[in-house]
N, CA, C and O of each residue as an XYZ file, in Angstrom:
624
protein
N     103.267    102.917     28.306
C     103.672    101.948     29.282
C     102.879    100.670     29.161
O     103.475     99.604     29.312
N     101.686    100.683     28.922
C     100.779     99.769     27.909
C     101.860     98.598     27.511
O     101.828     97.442     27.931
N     102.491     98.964     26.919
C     102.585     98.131     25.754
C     104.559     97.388     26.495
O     105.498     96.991     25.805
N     104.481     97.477     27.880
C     105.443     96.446     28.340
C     105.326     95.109     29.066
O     106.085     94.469     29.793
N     104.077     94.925     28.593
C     104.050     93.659     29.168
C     103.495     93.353     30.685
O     103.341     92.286     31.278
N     103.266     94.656     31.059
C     102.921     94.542     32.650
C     102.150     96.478     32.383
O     102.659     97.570     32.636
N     100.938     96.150     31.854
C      99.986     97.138     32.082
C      99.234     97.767     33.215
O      98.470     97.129     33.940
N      99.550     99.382     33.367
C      98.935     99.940     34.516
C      97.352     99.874     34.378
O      96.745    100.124     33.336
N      96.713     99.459     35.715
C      95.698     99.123     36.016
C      94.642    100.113     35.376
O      93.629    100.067     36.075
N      94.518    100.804     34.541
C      93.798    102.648     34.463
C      92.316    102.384     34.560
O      91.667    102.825     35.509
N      91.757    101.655     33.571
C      90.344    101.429     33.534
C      89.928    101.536     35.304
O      89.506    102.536     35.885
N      90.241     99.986     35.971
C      89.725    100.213     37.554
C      89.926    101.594     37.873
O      89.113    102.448     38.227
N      91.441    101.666     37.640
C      92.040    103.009     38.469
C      90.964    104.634     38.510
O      90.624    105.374     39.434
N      90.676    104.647     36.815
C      89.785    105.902     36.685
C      88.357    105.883     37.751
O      87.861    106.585     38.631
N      88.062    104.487     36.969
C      86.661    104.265     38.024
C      86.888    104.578     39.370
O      86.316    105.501     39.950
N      87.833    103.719     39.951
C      88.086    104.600     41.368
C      87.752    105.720     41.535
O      86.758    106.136     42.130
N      88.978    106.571     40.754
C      88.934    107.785     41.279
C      87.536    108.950     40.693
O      87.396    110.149     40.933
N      86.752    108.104     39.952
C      84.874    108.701     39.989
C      84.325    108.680     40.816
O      83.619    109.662     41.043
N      84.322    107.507     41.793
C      83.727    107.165     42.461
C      84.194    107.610     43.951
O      83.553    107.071     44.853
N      85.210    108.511     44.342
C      86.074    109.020     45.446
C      84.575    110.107     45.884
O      84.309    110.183     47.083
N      83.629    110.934     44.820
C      82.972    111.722     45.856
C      82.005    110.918     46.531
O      81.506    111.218     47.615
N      81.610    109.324     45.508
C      80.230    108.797     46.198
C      81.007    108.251     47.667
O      80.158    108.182     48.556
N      82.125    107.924     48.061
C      82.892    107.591     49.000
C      83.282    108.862     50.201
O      83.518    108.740     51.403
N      83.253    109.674     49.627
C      82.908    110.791     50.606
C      81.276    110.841     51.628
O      81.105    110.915     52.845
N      80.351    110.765     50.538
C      79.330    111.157     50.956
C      78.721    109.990     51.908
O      78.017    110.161     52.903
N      79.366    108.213     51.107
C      79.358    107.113     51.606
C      79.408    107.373     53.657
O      78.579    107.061     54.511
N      80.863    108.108     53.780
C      81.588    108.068     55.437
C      80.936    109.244     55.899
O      80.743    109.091     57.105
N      80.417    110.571     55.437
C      79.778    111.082     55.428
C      78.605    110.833     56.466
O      78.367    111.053     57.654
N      78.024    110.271     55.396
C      76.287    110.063     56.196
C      76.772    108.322     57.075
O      76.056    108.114     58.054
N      77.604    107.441     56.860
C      78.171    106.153     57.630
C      78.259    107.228     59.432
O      77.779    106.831     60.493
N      79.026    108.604     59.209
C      79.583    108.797     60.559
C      78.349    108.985     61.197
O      78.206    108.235     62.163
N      77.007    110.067     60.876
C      76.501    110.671     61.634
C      74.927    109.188     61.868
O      73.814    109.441     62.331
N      75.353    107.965     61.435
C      74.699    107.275     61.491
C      74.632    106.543     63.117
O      75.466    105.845     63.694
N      73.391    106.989     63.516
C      73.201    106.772     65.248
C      73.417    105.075     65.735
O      73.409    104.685     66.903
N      73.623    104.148     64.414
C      73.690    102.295     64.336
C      74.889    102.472     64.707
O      75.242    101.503     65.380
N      75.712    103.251     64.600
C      77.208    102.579     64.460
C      77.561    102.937     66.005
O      77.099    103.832     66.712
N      78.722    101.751     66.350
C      79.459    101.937     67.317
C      80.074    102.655     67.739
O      80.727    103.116     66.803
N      80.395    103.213     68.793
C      81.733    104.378     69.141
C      83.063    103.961     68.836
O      83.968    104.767     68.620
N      83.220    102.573     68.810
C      84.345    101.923     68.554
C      84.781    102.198     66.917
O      85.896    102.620     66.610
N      83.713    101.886     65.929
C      83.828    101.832     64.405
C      83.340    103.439     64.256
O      83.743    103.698     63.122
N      82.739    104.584     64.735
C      83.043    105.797     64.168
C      84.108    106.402     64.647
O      84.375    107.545     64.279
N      84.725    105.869     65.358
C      86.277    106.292     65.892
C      87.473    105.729     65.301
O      88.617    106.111     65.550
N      87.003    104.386     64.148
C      88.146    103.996     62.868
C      87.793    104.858     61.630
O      88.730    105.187     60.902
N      86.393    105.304     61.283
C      86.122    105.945     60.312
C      87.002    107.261     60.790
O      88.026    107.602     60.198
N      86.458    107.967     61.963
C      87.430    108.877     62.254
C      88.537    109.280     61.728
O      88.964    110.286     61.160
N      89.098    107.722     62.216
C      90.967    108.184     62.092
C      91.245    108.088     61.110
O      92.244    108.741     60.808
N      90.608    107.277     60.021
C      90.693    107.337     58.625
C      90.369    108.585     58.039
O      90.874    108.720     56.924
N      89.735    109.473     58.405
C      89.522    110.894     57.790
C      90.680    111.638     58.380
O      91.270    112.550     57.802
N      90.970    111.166     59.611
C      92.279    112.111     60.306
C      93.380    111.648     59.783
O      94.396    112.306     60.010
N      93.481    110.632     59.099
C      95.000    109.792     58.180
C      94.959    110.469     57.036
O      96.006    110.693     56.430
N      93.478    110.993     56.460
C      93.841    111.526     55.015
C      94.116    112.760     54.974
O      94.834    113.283     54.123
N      93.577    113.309     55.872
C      94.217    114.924     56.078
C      95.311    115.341     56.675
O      95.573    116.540     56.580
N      96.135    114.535     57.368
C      97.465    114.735     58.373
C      98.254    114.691     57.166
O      98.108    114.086     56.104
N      99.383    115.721     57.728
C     100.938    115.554     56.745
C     101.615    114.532     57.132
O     102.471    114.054     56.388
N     101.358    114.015     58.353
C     102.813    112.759     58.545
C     101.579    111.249     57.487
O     100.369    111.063     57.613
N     102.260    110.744     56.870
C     101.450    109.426     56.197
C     102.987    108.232     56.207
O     104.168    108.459     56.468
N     102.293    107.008     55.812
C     103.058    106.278     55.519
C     103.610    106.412     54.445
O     104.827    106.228     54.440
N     102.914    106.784     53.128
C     104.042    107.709     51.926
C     103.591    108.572     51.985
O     102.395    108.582     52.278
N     104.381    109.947     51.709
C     104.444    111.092     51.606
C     103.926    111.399     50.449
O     104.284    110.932     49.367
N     102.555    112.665     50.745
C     101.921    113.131     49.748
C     102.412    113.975     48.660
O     101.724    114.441     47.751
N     103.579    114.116     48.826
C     104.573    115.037     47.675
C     105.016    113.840     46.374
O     105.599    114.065     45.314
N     104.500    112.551     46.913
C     104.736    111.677     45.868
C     103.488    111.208     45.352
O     102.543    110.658     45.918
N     103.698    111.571     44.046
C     102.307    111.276     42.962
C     102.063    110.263     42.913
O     102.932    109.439     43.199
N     101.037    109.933     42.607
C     100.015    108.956     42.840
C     100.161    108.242     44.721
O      99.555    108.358     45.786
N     100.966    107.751     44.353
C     101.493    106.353     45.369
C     100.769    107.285     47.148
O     100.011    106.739     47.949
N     101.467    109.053     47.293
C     101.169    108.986     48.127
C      99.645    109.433     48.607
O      99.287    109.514     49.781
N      98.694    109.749     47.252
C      97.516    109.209     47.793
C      96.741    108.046     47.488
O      95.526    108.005     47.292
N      97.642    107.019     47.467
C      96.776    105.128     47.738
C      97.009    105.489     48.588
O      96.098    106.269     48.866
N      97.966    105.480     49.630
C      97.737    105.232     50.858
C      96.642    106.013     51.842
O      96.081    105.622     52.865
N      96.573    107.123     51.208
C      95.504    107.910     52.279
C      94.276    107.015     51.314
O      93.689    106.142     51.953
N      93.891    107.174     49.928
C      92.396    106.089     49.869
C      92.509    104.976     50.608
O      91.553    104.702     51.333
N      93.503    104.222     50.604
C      93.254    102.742     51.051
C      92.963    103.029     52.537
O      92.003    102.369     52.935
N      93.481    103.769     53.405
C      93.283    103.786     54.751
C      91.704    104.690     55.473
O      91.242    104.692     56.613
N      91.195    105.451     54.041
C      89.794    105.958     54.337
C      88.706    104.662     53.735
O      87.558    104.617     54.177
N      89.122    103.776     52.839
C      88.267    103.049     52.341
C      88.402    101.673     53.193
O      87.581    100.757     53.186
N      89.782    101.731     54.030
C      89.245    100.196     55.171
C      89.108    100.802     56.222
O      89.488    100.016     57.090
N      88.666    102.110     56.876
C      88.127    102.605     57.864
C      86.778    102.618     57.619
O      85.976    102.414     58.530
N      86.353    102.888     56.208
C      84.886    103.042     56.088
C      83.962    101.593     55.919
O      82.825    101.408     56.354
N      84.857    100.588     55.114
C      84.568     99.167     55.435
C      84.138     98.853     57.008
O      83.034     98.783     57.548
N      85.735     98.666     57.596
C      84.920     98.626     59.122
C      84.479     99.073     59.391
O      83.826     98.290     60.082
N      83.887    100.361     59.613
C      82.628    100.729     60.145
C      81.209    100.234     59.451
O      80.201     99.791     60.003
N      81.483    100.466     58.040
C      79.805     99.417     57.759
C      79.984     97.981     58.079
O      78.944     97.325     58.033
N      81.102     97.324     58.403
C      80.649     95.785     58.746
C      79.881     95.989     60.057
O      78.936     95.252     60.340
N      80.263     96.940     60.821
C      79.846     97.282     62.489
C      78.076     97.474     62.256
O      77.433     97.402     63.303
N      77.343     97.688     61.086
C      75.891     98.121     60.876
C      75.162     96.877     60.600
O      75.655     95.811     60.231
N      74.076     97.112     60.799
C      72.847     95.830     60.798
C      72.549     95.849     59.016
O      71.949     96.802     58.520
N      72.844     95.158     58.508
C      72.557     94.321     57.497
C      71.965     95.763     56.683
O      72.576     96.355     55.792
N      70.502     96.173     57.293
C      69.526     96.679     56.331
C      70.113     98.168     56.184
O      70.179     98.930     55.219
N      70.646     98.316     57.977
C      71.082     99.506     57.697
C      72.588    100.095     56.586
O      72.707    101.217     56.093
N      73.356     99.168     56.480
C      74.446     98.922     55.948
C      73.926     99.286     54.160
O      74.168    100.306     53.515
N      73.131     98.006     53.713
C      72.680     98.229     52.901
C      71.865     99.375     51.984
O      71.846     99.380     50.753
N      71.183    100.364     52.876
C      70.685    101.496     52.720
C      71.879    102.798     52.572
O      71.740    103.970     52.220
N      72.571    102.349     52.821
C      73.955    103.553     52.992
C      74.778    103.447     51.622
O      75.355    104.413     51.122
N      74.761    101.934     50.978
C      75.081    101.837     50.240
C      74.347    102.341     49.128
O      74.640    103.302     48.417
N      73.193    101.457     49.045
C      72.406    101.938     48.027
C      71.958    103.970     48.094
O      71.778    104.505     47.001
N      71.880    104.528     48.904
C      72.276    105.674     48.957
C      73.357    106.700     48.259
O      73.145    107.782     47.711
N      74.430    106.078     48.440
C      75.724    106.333     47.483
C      75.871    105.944     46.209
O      76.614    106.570     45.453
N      75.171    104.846     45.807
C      75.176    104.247     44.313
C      76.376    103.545     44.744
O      77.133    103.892     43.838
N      76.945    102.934     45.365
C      77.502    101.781     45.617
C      77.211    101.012     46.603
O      76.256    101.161     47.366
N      78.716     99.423     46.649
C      77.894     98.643     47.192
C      79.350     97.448     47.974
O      80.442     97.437     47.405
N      79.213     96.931     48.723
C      80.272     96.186     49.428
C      81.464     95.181     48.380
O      82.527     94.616     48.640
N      80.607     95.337     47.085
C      81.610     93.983     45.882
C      82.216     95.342     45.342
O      83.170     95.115     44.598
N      81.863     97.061     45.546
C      82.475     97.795     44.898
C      83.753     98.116     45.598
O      84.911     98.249     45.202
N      83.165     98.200     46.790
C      84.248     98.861     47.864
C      85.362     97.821     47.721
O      86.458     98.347     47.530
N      85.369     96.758     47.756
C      86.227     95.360     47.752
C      86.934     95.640     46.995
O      88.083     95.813     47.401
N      86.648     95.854     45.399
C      87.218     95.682     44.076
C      88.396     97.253     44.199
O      89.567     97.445     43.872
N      87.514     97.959     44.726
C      88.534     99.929     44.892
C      89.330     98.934     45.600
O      90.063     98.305     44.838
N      89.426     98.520     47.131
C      90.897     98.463     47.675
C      91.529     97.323     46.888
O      92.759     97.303     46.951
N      90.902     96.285     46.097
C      92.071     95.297     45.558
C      92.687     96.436     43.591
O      93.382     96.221     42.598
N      92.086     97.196     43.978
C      92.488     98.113     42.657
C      93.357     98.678     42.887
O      94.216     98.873     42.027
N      93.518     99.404     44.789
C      94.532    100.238     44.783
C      96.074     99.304     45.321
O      97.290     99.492     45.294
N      95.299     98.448     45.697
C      96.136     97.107     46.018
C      97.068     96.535     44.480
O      97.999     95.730     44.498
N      96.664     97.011     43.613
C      97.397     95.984     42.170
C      97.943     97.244     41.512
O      98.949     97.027     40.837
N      97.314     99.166     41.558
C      98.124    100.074     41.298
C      99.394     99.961     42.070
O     100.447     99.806     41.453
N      99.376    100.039     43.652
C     100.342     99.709     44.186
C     101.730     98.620     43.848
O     102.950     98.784     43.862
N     101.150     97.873     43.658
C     102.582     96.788     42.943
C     102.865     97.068     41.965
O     104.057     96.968     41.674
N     101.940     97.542     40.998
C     102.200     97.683     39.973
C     103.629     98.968     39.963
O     104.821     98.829     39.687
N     102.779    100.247     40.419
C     103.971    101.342     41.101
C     105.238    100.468     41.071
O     105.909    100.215     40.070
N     105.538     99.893     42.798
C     106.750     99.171     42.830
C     107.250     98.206     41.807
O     108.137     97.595     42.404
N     107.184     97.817     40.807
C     107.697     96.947     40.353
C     108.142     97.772     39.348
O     109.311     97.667     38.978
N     107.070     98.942     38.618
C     108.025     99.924     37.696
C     109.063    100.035     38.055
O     110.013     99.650     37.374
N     109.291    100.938     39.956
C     110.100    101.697     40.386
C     111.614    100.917     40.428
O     112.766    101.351     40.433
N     110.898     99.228     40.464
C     112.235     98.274     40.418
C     112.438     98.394     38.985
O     113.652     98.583     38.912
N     112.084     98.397     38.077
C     112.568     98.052     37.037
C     113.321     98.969     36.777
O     114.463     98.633     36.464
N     112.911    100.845     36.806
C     113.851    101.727     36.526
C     114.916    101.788     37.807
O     115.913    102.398     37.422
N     115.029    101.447     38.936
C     115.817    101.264     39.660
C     117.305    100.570     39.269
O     118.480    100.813     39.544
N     116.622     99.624     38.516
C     117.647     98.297     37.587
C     118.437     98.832     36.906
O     119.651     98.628     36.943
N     117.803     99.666     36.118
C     118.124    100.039     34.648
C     119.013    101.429     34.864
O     119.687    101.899     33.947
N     118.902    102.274     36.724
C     119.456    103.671     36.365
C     120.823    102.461     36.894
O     121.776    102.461     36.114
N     120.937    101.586     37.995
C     122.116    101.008     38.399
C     122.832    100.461     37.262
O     124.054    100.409     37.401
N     122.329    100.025     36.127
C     122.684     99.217     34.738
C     123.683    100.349     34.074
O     124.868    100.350     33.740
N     122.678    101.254     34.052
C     124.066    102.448     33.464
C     124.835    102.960     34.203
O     126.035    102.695     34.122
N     124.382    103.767     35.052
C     125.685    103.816     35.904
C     126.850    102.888     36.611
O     127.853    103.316     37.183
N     126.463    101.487     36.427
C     127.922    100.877     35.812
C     128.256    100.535     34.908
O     129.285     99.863     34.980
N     127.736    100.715     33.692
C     128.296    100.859     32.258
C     129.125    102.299     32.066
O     130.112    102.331     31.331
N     128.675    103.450     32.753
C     129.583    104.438     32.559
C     130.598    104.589     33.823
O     131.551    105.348     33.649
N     130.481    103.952     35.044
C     131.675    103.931     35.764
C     133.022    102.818     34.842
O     134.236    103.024     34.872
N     132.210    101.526     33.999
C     133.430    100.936     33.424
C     133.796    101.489     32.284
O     134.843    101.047     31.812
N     133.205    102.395     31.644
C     133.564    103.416     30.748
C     135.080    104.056     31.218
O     136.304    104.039     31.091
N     133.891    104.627     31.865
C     135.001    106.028     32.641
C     136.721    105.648     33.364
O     137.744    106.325     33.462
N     136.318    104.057     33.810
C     137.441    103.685     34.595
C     138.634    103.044     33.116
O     139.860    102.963     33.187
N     137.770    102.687     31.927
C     138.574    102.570     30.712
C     139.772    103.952     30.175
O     140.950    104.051     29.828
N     138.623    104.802     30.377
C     139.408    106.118     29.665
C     140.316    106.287     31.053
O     141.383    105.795     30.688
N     140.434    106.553     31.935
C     141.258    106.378     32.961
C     142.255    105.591     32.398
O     143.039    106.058     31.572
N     142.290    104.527     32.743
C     143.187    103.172     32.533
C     144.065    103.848     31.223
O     145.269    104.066     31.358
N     143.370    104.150     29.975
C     143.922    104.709     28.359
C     144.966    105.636     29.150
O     146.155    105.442     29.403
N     144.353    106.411     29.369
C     145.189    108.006     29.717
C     146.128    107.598     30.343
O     147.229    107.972     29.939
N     146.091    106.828     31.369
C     147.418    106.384     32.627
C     148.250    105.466     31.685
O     149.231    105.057     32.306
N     148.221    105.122     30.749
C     148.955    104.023     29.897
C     149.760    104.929     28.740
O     150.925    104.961     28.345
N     148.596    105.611     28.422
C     149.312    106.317     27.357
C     150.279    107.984     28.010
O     150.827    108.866     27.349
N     150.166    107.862     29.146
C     151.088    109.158     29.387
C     152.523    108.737     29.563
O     152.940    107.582     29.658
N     153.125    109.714     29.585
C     154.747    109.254     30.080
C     154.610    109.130     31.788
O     153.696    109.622     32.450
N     155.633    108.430     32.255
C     155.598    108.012     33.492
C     155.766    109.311     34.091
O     156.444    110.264     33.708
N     155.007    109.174     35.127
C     155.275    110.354     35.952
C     156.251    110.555     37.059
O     156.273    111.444     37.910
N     157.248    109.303     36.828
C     158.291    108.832     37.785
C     159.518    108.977     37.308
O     160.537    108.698     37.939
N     159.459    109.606     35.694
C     160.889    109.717     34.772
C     161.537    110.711     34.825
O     162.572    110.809     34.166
């Protein structure tokens, strides 16, 4: 797929998905952190309760696509909650995990450019199944047309 002109993101993409346990351990030790607000461990929350629920905005029976949406919605729950931390403490959480706020950024604009990327395949083969299937409906409506021409009338 490389080689159409509109290459899937993989390099970021892999890195991402290496970096999914330091992002665990990241919200992890972020929740039980006594700095944070009730307000921002109650978005980290729901972001852990978005990735584990069956109802999602895409459905996890669809590969890949339907887990961006559960990363993207645990990785801007876990954002807001470290913007909610004091500088040093923020910083220590990071450096803890082996990451860092230009990483977290780069994962959601990664899953942000897999994402289009996704849709724009899905348009292109979308194009292409509608392309044939009216090349073989005007097929089909040809051999029709032949047959009705070439039979004897059915009125004789």
């Amino acid at each position: 797929m490389s080689g159409s002109g509109d290459p899937f993101p993989r390099e970021p993409f892999v890195a991402l998905l290496k970096r999914l346990p330091a992002y665990g351990r990241l919200a992890w030790a972020v929740a039980r952190e006594p700095a944070l607000s009730r307000g921002r461990r109650l978005a980290l929350y729901a972001g852990g309760a978005y990735l584990v629920s069956p109802i999602d905005l895409v459905p996890g029976i669809i590969p890949v696509a339907g887990q961006l949406d559960d990363a993207a919605a645990v990785l801007l729950a876990l954002r807001a909650a470290l913007a909610g931390l004091p500088p040093d403490v923020r910083d220590r959480h990071y450096a803890a995990a082996g990451l860092s706020a230009a990483v977290l950024d780069g994962d959601l604009r990664t899953i942000g450019r897999t994402a289009a990327w996704m849709a724009r395949r899905a348009s292109r083969l979308a194009w292409r199944g509608a392309k044939a299937t009216a090349r073989a409906s005007v097929r089909a409506t040809g051999r029709l047309l032949h047959a009705i021409r070439g039979s004897p009338d059915p009125g004789s």
